[in-house]
C-alpha positions in Angstrom: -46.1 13.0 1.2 -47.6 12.8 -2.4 -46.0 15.3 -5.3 -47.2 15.4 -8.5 -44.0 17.2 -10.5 -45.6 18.4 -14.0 -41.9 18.6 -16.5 -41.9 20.0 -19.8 -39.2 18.6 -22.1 -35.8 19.5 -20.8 -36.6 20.5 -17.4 -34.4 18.1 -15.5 -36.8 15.6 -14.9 -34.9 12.4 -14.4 -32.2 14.4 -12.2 -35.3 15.7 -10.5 -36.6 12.2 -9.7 -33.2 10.6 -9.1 -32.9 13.7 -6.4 -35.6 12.6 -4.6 -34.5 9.1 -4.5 -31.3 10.3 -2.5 -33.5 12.4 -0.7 -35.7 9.2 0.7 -32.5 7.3 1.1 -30.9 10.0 3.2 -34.7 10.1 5.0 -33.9 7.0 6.7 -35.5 4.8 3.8 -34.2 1.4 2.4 -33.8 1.4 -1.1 -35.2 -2.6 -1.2 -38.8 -0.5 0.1 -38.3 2.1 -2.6 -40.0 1.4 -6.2 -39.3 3.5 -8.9 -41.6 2.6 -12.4 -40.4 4.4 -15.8 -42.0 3.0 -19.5 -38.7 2.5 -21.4 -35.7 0.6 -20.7 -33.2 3.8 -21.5 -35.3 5.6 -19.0 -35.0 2.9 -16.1 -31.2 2.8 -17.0 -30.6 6.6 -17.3 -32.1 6.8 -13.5 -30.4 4.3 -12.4 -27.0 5.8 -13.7 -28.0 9.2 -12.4 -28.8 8.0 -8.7 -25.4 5.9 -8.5 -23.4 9.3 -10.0 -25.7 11.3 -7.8 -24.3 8.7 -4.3 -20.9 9.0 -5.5 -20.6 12.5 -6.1 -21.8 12.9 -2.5 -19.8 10.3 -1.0 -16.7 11.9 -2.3 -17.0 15.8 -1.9 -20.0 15.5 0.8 -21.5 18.9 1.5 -19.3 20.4 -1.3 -21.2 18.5 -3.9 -23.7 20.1 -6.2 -26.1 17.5 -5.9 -26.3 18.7 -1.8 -26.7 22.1 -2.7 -29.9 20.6 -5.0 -30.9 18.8 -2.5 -31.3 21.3 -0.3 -34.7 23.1 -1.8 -36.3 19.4 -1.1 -34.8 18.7 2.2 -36.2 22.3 2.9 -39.9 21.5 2.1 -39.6 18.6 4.3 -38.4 20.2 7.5 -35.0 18.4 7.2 -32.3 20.6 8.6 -29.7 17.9 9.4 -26.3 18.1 7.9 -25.1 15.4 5.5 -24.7 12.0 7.6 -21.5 11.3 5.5 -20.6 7.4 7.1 -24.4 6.4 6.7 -24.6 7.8 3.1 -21.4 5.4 2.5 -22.7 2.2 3.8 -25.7 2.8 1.9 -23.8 3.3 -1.2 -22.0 0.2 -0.6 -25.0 -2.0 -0.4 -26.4 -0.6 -3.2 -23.5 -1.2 -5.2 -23.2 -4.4 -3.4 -26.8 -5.8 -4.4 -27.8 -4.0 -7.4 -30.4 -6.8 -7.5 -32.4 -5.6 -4.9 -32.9 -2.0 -6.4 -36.5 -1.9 -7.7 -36.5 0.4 -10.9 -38.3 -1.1 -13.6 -40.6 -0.1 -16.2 -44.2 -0.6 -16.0 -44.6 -3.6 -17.9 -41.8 -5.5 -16.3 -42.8 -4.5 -13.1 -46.8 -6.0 -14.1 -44.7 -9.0 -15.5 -43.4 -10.1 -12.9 -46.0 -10.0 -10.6 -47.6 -11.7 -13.8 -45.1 -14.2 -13.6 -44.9 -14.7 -9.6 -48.8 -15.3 -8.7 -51.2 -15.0 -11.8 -49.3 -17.3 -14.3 -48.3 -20.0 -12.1 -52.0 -20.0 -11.0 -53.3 -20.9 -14.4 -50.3 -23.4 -14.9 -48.2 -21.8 -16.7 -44.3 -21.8 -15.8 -43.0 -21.0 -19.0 -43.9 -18.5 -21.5 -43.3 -16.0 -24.5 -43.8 -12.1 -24.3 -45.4 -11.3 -28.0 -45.8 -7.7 -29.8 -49.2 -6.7 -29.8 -49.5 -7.0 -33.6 -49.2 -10.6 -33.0 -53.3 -10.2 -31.2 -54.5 -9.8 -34.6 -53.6 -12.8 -35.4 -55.4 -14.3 -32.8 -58.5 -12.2 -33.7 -58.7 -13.9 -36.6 -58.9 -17.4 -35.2 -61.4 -16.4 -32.7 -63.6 -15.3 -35.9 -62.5 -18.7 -37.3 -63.6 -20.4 -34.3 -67.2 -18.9 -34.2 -68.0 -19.5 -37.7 -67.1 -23.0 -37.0 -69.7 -23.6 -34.2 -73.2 -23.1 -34.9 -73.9 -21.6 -31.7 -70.8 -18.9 -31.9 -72.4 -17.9 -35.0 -75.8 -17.9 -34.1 -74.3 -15.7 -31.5 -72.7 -13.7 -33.6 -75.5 -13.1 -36.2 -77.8 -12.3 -33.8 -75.4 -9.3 -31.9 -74.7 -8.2 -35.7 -78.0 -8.4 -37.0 -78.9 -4.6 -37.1 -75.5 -3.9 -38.7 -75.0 -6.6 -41.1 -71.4 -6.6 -43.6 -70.6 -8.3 -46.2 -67.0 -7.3 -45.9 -65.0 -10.1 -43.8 -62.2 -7.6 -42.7 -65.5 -5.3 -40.8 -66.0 -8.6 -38.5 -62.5 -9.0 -38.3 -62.2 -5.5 -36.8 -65.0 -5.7 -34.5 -63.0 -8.5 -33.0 -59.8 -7.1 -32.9 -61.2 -3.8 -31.6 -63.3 -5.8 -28.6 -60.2 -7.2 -27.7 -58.3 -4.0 -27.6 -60.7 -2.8 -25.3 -61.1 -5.5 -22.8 -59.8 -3.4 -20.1 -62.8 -1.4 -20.1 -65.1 -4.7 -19.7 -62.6 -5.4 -16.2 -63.6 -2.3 -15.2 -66.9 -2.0 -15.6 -68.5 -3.1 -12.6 -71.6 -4.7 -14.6 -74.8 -5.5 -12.7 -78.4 -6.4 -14.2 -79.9 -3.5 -15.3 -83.0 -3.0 -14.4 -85.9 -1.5 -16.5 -87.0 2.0 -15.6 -90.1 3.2 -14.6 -92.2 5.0 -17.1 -96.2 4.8 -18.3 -95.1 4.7 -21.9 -94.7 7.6 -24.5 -98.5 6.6 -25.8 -100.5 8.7 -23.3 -97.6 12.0 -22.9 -98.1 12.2 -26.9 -101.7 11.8 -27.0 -101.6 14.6 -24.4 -99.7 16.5 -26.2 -101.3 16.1 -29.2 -105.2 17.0 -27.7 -103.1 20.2 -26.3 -101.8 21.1 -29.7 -105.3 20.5 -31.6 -107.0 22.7 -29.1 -104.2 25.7 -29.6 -104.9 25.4 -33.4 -109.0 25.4 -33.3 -108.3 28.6 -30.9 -106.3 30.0 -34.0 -108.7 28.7 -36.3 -105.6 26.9 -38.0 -106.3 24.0 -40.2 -104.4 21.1 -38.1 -102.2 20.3 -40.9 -100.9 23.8 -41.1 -100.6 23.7 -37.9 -97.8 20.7 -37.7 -94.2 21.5 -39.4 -93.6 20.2 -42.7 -91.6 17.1 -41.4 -94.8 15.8 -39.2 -97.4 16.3 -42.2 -97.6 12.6 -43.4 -96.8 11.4 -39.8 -98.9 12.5 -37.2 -102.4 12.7 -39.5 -101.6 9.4 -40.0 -101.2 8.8 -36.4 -104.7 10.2 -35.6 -106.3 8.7 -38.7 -105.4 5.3 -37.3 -105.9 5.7 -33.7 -108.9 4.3 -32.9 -107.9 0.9 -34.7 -104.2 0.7 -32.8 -103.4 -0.8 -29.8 -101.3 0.5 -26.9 -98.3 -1.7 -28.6 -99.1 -0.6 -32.1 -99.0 3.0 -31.1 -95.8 2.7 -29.1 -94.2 0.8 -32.4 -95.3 3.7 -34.6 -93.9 6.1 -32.3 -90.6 4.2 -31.8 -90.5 4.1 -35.9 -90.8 8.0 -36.0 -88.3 8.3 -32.8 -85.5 10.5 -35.1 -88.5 12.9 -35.7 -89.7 12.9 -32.4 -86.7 13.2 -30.8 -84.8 16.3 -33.3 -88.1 18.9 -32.5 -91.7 19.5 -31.4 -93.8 18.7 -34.1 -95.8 21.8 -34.5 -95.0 25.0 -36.6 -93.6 27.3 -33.8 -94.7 30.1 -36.0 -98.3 29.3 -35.6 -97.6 30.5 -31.5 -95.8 33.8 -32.2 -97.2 36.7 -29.8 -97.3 37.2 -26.7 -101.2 35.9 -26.2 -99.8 32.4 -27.0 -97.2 32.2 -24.8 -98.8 30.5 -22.1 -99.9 27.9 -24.4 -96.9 27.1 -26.2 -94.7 26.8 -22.7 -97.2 24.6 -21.5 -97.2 22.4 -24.9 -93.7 22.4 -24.5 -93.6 21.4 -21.2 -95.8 18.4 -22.5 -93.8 17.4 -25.0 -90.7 17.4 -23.0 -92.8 14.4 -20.9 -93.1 12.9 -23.6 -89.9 12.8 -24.9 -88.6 11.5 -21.8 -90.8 8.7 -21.8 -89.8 8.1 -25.1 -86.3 7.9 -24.0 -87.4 5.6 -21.5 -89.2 3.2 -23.7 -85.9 3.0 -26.1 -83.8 2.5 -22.9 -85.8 -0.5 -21.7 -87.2 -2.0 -24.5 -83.5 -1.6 -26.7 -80.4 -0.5 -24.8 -80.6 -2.7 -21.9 -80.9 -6.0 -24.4 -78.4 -4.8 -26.7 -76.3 -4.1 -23.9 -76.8 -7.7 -22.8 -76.4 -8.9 -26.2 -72.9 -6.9 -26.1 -71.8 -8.7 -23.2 -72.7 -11.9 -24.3 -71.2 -11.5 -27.2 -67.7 -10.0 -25.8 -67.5 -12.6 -23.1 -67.5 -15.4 -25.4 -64.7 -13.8 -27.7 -62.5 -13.2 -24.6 -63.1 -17.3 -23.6 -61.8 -18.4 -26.8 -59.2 -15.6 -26.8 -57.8 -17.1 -23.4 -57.9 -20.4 -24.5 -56.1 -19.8 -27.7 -53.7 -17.7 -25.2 -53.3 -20.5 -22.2 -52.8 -23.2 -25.4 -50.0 -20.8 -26.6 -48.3 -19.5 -23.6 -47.9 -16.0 -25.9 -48.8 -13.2 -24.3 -48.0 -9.7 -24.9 -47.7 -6.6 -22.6 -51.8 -5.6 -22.6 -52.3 -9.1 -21.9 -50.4 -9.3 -18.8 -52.2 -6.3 -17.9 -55.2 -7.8 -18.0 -54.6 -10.8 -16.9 -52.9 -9.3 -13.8 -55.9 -7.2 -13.2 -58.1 -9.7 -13.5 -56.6 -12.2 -11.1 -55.5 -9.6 -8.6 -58.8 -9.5 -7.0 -59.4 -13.4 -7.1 -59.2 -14.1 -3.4 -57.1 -17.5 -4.0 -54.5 -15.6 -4.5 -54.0 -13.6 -1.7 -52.7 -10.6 -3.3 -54.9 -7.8 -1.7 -56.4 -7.8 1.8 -59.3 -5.2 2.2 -58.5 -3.9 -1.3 -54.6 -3.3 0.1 -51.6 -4.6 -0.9 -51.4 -8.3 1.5 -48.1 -9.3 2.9 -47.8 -12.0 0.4 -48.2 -9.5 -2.3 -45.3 -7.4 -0.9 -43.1 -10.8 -0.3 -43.5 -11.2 -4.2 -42.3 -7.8 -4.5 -39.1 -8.3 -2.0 -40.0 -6.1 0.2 -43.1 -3.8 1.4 -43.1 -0.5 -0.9 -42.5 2.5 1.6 -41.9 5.0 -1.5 -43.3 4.8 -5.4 -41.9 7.3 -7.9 -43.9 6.8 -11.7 -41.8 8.5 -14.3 -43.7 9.4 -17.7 -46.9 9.3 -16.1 -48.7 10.7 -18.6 -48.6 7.6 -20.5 -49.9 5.4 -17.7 -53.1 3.6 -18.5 -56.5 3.5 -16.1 -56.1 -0.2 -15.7 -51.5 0.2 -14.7 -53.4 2.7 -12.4 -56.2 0.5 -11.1 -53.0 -2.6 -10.4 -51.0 0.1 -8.9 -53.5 1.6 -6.7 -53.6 -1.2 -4.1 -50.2 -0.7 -3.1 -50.5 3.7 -2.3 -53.1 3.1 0.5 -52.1 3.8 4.2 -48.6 5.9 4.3 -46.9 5.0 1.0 -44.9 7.9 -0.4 -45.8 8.8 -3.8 -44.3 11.1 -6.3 -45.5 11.6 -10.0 -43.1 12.9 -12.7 -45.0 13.6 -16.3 -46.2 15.9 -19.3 -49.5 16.0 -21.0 -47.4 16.9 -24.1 -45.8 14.2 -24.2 -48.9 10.9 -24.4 -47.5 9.1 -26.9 -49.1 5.7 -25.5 -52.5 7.0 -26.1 -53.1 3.6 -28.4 -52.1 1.4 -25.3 -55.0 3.0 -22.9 -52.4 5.5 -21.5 -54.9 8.5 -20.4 -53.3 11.9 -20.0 -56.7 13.3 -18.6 -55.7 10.7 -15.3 -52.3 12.8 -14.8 -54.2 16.3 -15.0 -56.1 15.3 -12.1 -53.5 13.1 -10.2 -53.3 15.6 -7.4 -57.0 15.6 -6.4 -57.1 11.7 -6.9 -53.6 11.4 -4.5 -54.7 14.3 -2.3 -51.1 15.8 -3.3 -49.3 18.5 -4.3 -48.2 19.4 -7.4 -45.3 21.6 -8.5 -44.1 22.8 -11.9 -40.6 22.7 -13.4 -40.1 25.7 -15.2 -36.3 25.5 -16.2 -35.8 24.3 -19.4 -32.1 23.4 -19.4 -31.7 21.8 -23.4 -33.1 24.5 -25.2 -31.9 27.8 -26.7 -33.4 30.4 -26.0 -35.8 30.5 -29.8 -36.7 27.2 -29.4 -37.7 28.0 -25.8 -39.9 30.8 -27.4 -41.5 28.9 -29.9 -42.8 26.8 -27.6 -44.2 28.6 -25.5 -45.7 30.0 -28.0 -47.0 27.5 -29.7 -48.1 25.8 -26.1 -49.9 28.9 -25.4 -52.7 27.8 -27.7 -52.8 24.5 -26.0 -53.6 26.3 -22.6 -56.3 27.6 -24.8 -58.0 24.8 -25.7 -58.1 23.7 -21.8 -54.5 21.6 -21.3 -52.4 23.2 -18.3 -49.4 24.7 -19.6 -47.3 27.6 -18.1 -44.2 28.9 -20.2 -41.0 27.0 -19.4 -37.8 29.4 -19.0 -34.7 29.3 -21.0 -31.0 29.2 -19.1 -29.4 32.6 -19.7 -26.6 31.7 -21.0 -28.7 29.8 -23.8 -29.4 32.7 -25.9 -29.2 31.6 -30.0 -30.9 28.7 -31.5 -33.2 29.5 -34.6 -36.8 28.7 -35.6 -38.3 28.8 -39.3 -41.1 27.4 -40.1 -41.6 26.2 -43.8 -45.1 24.6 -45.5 -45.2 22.1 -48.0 -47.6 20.6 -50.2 -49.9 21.9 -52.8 -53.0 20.9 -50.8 -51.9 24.0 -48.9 -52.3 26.4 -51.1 -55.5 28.3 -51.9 -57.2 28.1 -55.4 -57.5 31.3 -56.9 -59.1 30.7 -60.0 -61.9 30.7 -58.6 -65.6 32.8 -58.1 -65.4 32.7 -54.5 -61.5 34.2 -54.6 -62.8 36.6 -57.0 -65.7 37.8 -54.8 -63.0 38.8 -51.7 -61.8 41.9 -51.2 -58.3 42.8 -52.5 -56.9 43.0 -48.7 -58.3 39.2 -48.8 -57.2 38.0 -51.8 -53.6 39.5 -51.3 -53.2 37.7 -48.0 -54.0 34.3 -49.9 -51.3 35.1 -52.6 -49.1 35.9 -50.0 -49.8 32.7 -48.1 -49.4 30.5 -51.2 -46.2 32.1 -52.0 -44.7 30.3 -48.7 -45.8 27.2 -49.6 -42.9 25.1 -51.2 -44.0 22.0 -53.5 -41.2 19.3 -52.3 -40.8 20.1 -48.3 -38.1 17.4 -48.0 -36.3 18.8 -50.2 -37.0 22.7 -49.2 -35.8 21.5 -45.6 -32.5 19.3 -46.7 -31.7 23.2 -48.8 -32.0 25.1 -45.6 -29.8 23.0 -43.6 -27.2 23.1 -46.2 -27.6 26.9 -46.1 -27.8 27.4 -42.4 -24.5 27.7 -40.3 -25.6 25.2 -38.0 -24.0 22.4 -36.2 -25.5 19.5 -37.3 -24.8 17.8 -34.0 -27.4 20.3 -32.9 -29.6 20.1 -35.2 -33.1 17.8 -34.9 -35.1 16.8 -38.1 -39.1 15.7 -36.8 -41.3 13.9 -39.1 -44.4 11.4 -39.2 -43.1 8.9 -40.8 -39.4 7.1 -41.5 -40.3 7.3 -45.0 -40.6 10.7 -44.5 -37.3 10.9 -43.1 -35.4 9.2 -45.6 -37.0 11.7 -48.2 -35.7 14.4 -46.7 
């Protein structure tokens, strides 16, 4: 079985997930076979929490818990109609509690660190070393720069990749660097091959076609040819044709290739010239030519530019990720996205052993402690391609899998985590999904606003249903105040004086909503509002933001 479980905030997600745990144990699984992955350390600890509460509620009150009578919906879509086993369910318990050790609920990265630290660092001969914040990479950015201005060839390198986008500006390079690096998990998956040129007779003989076509339309029309081109081709092509018999095939191609931007934007005649329909036939065939061409012209850049640049690109990215791992394997510093990689990388090397077929090997699952029978990935919407590429290895054949997340909530968009890989995650898993649509934190209000404001999310092409408040939430209390001058609309000006008065009241009204000092506005309506500040949640950007208001 594969669920995907799509949560909004406060829909019970974590007692969802922890429900299904019992559920698998109570299935006949071993918890040593079940893995669940979570991406923060209060997350891992609140499901842990709620499965043991979850085990002892049950073992104490049995059928005449709450958490049986939840279980029941999810027992039901299973085909599970047994009653509660109550002496197996307390020798489970006991084990658990009894070898807490062997319960496998991490979060991501210490579950990719350890197998990290089991098979890929121990590999490279390393037994000993220091997880580092990510800010610390820059750092190491700038002695890779360092280190290829210090060798001719590294710079030679270097100079020749930049050459076409040259900076005097040190910090540009810098970046590059740093930015390369961030992205090295797209290089791992990118399953690069030698591109090979593709096949094309050049845009030379297409344009000269097109070109006798066009010449022959205008004499029809009795149109002087340099009427007949559009203002932007007038010094090019006459030039062109003044010059042809002199030019070679390669000169041609290089004028053309220098002119690309115009050759690519539009046709180079005046479409006005072919109005009528007694020209029609002409001007779809003189487009038709110059579409030909145009692709040959595309072809010509693709051969004769993108696939050496593209070369150049990896030439120039491989060398700064070999002295980025020797700077690494010298420091024995790594930090979470380099374990990533480095796990990725090596997880294919066949040395290893870890994967058999592209499947998870039996020494891979003997670094684990035991084969995974069941996965559950909370917050998955924050899961990068390349977790999901390491991961992937161990769902084949008959693993369970069930996916908790929220598009909303990708707040790990900066470490790869791609929401767009949730949205589909029931076509890639051949799943199901289901929605949560009990919100059980929210007032009612809040509950309304957003939906409301979700709604336009749903518009703009992310899945989102409305979530439904509890019915005995029904206060809470929404206002929504803007700050800043920048909001407000100028109306001192000719453009405010030339709308209509319906306009320009709406503006006035508009600006007088805007408050200049928001922190302050919002501290005055908290001290106004009866509220609870218990219940009470201030948002911002920033912390500096927060201490303002």
């Amino acid at each position: 079985m594969r669920k995907i479980l799509k949560a909004s905030a406060g829909t019970g997600k974590t007692y969802r997930l922890s429900l299904e745990y019992v559920n698998a144990l109570l299935s006949g699984e071993s918890f040593a076979e079940i893995v669940v992955m979570t991406f923060t350390r209060k997350a891992t600890a609140e499901i842990r929490e709620r499965i043991f509460a979850h085990l002892e509620d049950l073992v104490c009150r049995g059928e005449e818990s709450p958490v049986w009578k939840n279980l029941q919906p999810i027992r039901d879509e299973a085909g599970v109609q047994a009653p509660l086993h109550l002496p197996l369910l307390e020798r489970i318990y006991r084990a658990m509690l009894e070898n807490k050790d062997r319960l496998h609920i991490h979060t991501i990265d210490s579950f990719l660190n350890h197998l990290f630290k089991q098979a890929v660092a121990p590999y490279l001969g390393i037994y000993r070393y220091t997880i580092v914040e990510e800010e610390k990479n820059k750092e190491i950015a700038a002695e890779v720069f360092k280190k290829m201005l210090d060798n001719p060839d590294d710079f030679a390198l270097m100079e020749k990749f930049l050459a076409d986008n040259p900076e005097r500006d040190i910090d540009h390079y810098l970046g590059l660097i740093d930015e390369i690096l961030k992205n090295r998990w797209k290089f791992l998956l990118i399953q690069r091959r030698p591109r090979a040129s593709l096949p094309s007779s050049g845009p030379v003989p297409a344009l000269e076609e097109t070109i006798r076509l066009a010449r022959e339309a205008a004499a029809a029309k009795g149109c002087p040819w340099n009427e007949f081109l559009c203002k932007e081709f007038q010094g090019i092509l006459p030039q062109y044709l003044e010059d042809l018999p002199a030019m070679a095939s390669q000169e041609k191609e290089e004028f053309i290739l220098k002119h690309r931007h115009a050759f690519l934007s539009r046709p180079f005649w005046n479409g006005n010239e072919l109005r009528g329909k007694e020209w029609e036939g002409v001007k779809e065939e003189l487009l038709g030519r110059y579409e030909e061409f145009r692709r040959e012209l595309a072809t010509c850049i693709h051969n004769r530019e993108m696939i050496p640049y593209e070369e150049e690109i990896f030439r120039f990215s491989n060398r700064i990720f070999e002295l980025y791992d020797r700077i690494k394997l010298k420091t024995k510093e790594f930090s979470p996205t380099d374990i990533s990689n480095y796990t990725y990388l090596y997880l294919n090397d066949g040395n290893l052993g870890l994967l058999k077929d592209g499947k998870a090997s039996a020494y891979l699952f003997e670094l684990l402690g035991a084969e995974v029978k069941t996965l559950f990935i909370d917050e998955f919407q924050d899961t990068s391609i390349l977790q999901w590429k390491i991961l992937q290895p161990l769902l084949e054949g008959k693993v369970r899998v069930i996916a908790v997340g929220d598009e909303k909530q990708s707040i790990y968009g900066w470490r790869g985590g791609e929401k767009e890989l949730f949205a589909g995650l029931d076509r890639i898993l051949g799943g199901k999904s289901e929605r949560l649509k009990t919100c059980y934190r929210s007032e009612r209000e809040i509950t309304g606003f957003v939906n409301r404001f979700c709604r336009r999310l749903a518009a703009a092409g992310w899945d989102y249903e409305d979530v439904e408040h509890l019915p005995a939430k029904t206060g809470g209390y929404v206002e929504i105040l803007l700050g800043g001058t920048a909001l407000k609309t100028a109306t001192d000006t000719k453009a405010f004086q030339q709308l209509s008065p319906a306009e320009q009241q709406a503006i006035m009204e508009c600006n007088g909503l805007v408050v200049e000092n928001l922190p302050r506005a919002i501290a005055k309506r908290l001290k106004e509002l009866p509220v609870d500040y218990s219940d009470t949640v201030v948002l911002a950007r920033t912390g500096a933001d927060l201490m303002a208001i």
